[in-house]
C-alpha positions in Angstrom: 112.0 141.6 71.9 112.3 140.6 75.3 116.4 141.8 75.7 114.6 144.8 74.2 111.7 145.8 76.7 114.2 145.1 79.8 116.8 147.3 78.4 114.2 149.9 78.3 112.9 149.1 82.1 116.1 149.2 83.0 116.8 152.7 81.5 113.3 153.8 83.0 114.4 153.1 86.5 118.0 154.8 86.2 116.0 157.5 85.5 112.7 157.4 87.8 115.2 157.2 90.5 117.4 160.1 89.3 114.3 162.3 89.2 113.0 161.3 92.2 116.5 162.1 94.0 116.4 165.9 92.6 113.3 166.6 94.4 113.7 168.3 97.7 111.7 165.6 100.1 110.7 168.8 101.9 108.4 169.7 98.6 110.1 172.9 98.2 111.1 172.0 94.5 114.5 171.1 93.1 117.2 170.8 95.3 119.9 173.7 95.1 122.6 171.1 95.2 121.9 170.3 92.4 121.2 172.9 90.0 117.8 174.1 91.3 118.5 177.8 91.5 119.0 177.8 87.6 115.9 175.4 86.8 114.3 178.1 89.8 115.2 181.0 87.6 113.8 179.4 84.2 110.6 178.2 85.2 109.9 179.5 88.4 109.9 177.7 91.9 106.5 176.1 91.4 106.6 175.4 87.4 109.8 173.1 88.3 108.6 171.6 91.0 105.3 170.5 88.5 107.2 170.0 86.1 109.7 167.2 87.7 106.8 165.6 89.5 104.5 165.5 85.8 108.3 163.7 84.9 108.0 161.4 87.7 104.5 160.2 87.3 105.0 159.9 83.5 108.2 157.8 83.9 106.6 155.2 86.6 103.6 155.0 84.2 106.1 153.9 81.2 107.5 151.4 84.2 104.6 149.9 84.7 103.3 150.0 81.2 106.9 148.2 80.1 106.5 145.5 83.0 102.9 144.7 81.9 103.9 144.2 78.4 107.2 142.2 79.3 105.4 139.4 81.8 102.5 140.0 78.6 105.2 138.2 76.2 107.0 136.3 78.4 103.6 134.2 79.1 102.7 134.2 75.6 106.4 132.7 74.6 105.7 130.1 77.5 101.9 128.4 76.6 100.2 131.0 78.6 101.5 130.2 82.1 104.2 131.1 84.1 104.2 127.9 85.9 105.3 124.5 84.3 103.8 120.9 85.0 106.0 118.5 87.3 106.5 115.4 85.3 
C-alpha cells in the first residue's frame, strides 16, 4: 500500500510541476511556447489561466492529502512512532 501511495506522490509532482511551468510567471495565462494561443482561443485568456491555477491548487491538495496519508500508515506499520528506542 505504501509502494502504492508513493507511486501516486510521485506522479502528483511530475505533474504539479508540469502545470506550474505552463504558467506565464508574469500572470498573463499560458505561455505561447507552449501551446497557449490554442488553449487562448478555446477558453479564453482568463478562463485558461483559472483553469490551470484551479489544476494547480487541486494537484498540491492531492500532494498533501497523499503525504498525510502515507507518514498516516507508515506510523501505524511502525507502533505509532517514527522514532525507535536505543537498546
Amino acid at each position: 500500500m505504501t509502494t502504492l501511495l508513493t507511486i501516486l506522490i510521485a506522479i502528483n509532482c511530475v505533474l504539479l510541476m508540469a502545470v506550474v511551468l505552463i504558467q506565464n510567471p508574469k500572470g498573463g495565462g499560458i505561455d505561447s511556447s507552449l501551446g497557449g494561443t490554442a488553449a487562448n482561443q478555446m477558453f479564453g485568456a482568463a478562463k485558461s489561466s483559472d483553469f490551470i491555477e484551479k489544476v494547480t491548487w487541486g494537484l498540491a491538495a492531492a500532494l498533501f492529502i497523499l503525504c498525510i496519508i502515507t507518514a498516516m500508515l507508515v506510523s501505524g506499520s511502525t507502533g505509532g512512532s517514527l522514532i525507535q528506542p536505543v537498546q
